[in-house]
N, CA and C atoms as a LAMMPS dump frame, in Angstrom:
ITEM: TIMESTEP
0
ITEM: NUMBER OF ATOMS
357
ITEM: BOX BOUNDS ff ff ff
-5.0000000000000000e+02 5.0000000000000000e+02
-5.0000000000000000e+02 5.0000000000000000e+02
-5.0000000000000000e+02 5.0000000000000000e+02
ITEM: ATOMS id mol type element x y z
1 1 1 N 395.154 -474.321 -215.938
2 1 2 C 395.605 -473.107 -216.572
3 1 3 C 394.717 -472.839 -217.783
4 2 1 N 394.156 -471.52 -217.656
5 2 2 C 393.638 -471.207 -218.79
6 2 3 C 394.192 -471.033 -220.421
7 3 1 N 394.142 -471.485 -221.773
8 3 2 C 394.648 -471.38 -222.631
9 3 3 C 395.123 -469.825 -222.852
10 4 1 N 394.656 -468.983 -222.715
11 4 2 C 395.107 -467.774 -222.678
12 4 3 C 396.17 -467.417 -222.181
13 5 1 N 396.347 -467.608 -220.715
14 5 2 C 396.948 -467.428 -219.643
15 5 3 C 398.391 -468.504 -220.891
16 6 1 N 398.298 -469.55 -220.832
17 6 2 C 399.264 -470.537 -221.703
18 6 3 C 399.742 -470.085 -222.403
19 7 1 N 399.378 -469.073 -223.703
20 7 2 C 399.695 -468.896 -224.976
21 7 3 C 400.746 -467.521 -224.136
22 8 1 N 400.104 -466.616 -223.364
23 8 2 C 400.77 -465.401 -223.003
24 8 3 C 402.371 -465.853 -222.796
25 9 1 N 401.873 -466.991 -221.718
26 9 2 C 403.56 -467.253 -221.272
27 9 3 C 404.447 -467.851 -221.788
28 10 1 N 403.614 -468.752 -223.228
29 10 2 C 404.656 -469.385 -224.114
30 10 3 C 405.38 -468.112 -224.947
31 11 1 N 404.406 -466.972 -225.08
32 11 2 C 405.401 -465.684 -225.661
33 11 3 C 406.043 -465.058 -225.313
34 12 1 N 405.757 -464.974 -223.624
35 12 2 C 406.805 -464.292 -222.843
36 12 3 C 407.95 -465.343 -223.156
37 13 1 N 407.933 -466.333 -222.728
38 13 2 C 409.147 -467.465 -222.665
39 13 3 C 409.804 -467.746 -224.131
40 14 1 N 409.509 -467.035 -225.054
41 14 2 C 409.924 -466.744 -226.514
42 14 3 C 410.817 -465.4 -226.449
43 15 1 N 410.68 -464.745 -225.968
44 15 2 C 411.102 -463.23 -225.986
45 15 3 C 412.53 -463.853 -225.049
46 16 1 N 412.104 -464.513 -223.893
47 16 2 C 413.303 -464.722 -222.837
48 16 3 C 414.717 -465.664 -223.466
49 17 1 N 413.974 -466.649 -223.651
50 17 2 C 414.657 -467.843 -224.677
51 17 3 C 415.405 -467.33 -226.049
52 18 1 N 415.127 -466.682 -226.475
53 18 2 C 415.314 -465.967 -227.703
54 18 3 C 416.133 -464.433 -227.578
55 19 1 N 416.878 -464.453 -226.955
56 19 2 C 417.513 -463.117 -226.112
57 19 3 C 417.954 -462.197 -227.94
58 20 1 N 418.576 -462.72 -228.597
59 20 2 C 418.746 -461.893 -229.595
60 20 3 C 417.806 -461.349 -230.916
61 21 1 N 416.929 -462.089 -230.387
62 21 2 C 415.2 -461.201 -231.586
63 21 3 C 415.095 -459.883 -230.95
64 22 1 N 415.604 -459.308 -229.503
65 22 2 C 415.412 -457.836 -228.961
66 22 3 C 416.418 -457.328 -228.84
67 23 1 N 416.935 -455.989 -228.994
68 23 2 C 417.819 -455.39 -228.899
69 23 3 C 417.664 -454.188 -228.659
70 24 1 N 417.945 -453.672 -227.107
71 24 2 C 417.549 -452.631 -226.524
72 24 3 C 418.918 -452.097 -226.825
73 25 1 N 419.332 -451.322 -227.85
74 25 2 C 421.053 -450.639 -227.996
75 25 3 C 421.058 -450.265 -229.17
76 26 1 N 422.325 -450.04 -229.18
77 26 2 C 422.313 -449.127 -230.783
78 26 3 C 422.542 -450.297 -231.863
79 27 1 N 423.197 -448.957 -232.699
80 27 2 C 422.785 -449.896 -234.756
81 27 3 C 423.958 -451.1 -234.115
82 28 1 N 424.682 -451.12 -233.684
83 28 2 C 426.171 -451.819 -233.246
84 28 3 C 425.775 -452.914 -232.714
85 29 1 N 424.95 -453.18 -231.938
86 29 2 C 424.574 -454.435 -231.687
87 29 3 C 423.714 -455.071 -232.409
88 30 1 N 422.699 -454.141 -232.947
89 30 2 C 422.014 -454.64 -234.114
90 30 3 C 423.341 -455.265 -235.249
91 31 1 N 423.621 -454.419 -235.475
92 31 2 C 424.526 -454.896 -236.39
93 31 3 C 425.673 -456.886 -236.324
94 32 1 N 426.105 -457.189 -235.006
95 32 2 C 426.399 -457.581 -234.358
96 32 3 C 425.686 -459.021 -234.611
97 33 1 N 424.248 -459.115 -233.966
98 33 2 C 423.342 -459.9 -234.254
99 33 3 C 423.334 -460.16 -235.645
100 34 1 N 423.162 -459.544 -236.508
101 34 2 C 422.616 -459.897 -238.281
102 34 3 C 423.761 -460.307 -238.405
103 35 1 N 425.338 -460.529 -238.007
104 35 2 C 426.674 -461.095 -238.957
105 35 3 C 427.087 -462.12 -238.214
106 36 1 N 426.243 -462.591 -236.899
107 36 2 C 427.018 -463.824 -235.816
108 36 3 C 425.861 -464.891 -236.454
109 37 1 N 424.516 -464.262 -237.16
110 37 2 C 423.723 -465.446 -237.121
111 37 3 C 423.728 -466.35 -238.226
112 38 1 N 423.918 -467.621 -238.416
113 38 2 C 424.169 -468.254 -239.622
114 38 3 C 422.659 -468.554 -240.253
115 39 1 N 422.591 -468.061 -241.401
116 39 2 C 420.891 -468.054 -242.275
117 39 3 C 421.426 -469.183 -243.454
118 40 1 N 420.679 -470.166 -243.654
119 40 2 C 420.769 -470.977 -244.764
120 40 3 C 419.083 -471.468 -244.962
121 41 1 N 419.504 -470.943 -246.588
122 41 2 C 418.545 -471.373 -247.617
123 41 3 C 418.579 -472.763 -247.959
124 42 1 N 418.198 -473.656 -247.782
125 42 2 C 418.295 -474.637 -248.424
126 42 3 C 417.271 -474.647 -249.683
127 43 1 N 418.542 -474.999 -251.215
128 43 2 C 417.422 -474.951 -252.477
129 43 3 C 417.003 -476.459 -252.706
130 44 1 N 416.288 -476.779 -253.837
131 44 2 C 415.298 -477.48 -253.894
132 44 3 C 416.105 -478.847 -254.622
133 45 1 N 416.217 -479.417 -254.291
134 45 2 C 417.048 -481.089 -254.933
135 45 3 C 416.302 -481.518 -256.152
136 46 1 N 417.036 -482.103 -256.714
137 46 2 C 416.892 -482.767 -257.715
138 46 3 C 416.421 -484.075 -257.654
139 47 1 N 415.428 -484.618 -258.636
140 47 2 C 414.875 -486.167 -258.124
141 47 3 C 413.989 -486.328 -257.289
142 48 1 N 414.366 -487.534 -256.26
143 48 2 C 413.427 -487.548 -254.89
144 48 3 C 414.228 -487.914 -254.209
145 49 1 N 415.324 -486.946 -253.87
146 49 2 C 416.404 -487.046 -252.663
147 49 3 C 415.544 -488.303 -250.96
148 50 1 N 414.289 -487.831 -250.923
149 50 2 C 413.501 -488.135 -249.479
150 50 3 C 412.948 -489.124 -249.76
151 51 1 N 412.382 -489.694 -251.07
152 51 2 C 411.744 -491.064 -250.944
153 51 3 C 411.689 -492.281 -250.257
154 52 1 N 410.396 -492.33 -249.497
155 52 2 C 410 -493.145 -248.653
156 52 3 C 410.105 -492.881 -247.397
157 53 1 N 410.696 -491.132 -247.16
158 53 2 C 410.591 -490.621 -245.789
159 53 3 C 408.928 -490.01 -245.78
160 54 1 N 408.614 -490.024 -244.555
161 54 2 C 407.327 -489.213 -243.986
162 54 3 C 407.379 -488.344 -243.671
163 55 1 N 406.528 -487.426 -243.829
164 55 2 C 406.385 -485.593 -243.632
165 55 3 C 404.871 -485.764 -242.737
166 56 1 N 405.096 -485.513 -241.766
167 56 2 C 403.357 -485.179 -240.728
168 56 3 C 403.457 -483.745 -240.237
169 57 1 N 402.545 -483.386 -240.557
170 57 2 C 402.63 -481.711 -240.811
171 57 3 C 400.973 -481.632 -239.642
172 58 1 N 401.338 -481.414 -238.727
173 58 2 C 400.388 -480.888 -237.655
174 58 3 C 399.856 -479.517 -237.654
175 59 1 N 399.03 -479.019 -237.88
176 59 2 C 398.456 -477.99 -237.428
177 59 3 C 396.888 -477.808 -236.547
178 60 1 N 396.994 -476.809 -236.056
179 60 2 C 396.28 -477.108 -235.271
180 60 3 C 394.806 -475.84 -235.661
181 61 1 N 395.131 -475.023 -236.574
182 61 2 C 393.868 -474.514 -237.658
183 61 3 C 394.04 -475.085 -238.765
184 62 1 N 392.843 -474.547 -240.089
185 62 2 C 392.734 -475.227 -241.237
186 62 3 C 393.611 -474.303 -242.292
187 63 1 N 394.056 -472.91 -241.465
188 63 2 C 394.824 -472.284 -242.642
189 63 3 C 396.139 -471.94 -241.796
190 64 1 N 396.524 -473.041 -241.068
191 64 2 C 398.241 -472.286 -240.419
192 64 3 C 399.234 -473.317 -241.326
193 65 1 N 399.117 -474.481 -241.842
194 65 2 C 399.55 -474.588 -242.883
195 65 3 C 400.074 -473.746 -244.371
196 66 1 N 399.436 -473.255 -244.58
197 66 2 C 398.995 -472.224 -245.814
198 66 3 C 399.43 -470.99 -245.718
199 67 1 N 399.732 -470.612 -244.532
200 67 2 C 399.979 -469.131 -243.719
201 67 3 C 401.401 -469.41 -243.384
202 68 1 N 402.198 -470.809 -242.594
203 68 2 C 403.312 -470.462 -242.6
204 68 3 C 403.819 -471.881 -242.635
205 69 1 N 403.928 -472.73 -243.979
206 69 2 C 404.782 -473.485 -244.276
207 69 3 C 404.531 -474.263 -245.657
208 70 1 N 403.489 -473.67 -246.064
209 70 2 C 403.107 -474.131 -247.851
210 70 3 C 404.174 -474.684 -248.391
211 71 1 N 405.349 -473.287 -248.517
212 71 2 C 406.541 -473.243 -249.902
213 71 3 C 407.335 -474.923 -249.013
214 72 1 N 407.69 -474.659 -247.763
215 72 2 C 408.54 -476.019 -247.018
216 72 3 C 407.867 -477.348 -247.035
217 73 1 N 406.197 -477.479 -246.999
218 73 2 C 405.578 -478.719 -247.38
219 73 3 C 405.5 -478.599 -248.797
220 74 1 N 405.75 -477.784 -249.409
221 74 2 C 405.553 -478.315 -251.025
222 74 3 C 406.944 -478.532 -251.37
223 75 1 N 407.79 -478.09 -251.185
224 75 2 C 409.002 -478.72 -251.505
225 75 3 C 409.451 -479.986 -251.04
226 76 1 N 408.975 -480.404 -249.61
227 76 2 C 409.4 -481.699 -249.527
228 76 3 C 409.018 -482.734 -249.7
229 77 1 N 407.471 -482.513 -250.204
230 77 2 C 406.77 -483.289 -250.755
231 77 3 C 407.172 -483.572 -252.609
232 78 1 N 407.405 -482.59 -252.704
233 78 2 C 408.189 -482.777 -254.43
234 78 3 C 409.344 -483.596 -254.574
235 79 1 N 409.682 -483.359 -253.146
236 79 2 C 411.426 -483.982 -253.406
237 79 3 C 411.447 -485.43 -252.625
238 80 1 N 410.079 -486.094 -252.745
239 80 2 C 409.567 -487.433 -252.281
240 80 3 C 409.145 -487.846 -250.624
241 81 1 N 408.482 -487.436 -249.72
242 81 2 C 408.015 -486.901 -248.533
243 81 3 C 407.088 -487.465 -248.765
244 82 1 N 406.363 -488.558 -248.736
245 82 2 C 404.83 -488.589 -248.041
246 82 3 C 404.226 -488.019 -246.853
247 83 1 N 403.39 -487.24 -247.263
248 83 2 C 402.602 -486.073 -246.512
249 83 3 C 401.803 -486.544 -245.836
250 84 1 N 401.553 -486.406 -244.513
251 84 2 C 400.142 -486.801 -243.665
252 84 3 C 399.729 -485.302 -242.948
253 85 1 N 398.627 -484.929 -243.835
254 85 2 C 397.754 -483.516 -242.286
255 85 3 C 397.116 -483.541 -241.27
256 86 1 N 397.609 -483.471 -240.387
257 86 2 C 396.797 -483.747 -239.475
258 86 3 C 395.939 -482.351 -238.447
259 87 1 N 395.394 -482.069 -238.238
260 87 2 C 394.295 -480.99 -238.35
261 87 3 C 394.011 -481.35 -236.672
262 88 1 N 394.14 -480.579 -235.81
263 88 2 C 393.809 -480.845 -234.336
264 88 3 C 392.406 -479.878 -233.613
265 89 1 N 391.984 -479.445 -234.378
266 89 2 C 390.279 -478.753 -234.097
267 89 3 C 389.833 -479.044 -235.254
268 90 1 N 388.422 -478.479 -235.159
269 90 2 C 387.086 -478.617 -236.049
270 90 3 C 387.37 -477.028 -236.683
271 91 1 N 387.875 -476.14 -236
272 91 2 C 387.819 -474.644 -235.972
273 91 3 C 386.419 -474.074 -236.21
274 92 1 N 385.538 -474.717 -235.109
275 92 2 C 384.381 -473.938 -235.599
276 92 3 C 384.024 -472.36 -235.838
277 93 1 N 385.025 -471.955 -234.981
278 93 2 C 384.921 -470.443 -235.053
279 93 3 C 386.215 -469.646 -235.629
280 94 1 N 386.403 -470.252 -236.83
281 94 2 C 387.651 -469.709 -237.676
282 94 3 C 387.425 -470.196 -238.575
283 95 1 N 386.951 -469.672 -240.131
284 95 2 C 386.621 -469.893 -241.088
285 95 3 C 385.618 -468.92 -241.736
286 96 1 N 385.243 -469.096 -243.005
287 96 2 C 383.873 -468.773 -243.668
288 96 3 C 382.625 -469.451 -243.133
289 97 1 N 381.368 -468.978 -243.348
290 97 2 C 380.06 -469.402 -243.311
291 97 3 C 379.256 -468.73 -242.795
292 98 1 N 378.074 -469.092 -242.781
293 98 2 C 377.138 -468.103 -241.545
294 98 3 C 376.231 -468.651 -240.373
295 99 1 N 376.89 -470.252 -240.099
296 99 2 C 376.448 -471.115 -238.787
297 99 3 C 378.165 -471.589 -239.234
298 100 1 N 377.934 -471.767 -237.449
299 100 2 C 379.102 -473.005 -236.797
300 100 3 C 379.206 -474.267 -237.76
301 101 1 N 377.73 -474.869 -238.192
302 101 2 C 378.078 -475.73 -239.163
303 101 3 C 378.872 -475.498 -240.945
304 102 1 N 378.238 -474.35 -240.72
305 102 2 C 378.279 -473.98 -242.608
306 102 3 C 380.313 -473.974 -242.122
307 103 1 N 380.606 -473.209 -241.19
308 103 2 C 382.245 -472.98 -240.898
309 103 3 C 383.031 -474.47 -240.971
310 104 1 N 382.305 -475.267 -239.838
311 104 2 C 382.91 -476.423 -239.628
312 104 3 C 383.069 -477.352 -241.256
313 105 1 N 381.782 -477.367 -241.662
314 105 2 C 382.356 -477.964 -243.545
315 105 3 C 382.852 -477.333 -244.214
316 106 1 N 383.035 -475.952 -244.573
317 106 2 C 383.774 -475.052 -245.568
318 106 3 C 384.972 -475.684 -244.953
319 107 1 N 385.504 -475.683 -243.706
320 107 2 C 386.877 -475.738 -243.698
321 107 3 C 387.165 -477.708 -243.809
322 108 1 N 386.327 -478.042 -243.526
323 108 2 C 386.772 -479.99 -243.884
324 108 3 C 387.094 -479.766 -245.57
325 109 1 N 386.134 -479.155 -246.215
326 109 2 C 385.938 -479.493 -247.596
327 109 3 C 387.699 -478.899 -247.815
328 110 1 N 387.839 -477.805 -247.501
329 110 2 C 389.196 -477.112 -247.829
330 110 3 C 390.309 -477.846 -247.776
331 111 1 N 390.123 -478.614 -246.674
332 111 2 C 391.296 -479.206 -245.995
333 111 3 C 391.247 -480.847 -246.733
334 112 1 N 389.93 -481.192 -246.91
335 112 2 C 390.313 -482.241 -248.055
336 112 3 C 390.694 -481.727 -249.257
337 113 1 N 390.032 -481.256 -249.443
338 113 2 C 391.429 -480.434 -250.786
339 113 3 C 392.378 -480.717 -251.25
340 114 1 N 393.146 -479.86 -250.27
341 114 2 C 394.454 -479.58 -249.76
342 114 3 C 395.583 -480.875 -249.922
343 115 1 N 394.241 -481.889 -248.936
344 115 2 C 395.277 -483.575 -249.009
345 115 3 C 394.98 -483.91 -250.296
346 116 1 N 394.165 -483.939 -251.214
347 116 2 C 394.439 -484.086 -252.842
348 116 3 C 395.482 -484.069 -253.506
349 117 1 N 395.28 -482.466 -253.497
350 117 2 C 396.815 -482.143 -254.261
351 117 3 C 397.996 -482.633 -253.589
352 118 1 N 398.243 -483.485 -252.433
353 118 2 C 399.379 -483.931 -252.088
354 118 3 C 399.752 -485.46 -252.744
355 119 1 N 399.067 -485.629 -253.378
356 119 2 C 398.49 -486.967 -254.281
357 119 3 C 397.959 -487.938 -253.679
């Protein structure tokens, strides 16, 4: 199977699985949906509630971290989480530069970074 072909049907099978993200009807079912679904915030603890638990944070670009789970790895890393990134491409062709190489180190350098500030 082509990755393409993969990604299509993991979204179709998101839309299917997920029956209430669509709502072909009026405000009433909309409505309906937003008061059956339970939303919790969880705020930020005090101390290091997690110490000595592990946080492995997979992504599979150098900025889908950063794009959609920064505020949730920085909080649980504050609240005692040892962090491991683990990075599953090179992303040669997603990044800055102006060769495949200049891309492939802009984004290592970034991404060591990144594990810095996690201490």
């Amino acid at each position: 199977m082509e990755r393409r072909d993969f990604i299509n049907k993991g979204i179709a099978l998101s839309f299917i699985s997920a029956p209430h993200t669509l709502h072909a009807g009026t405000d009433a079912s909309l409505q309906q949906s937003e008061t059956t679904s339970d939303v919790f915030i969880e705020k930020a603890r005090e101390g290091l509630p997690h110490k000595g638990k592990v946080l492995a944070v997979i992504q599979p670009h150098c900025d889908d971290l950063s794009l959609f789970a920064a505020g949730t790895v920085a909080k649980l890393i504050k609240e005692g989480y040892e962090g491991y990134l683990i990075r599953t491409t090179n992303d040669d062709h997603a990044g800055r530069g102006e060769t495949v190489g200049d891309v492939i180190k802009n984004n290592h350098v970034e991404t060591w970074r990144l594990q810095k500030c996690w201490g």
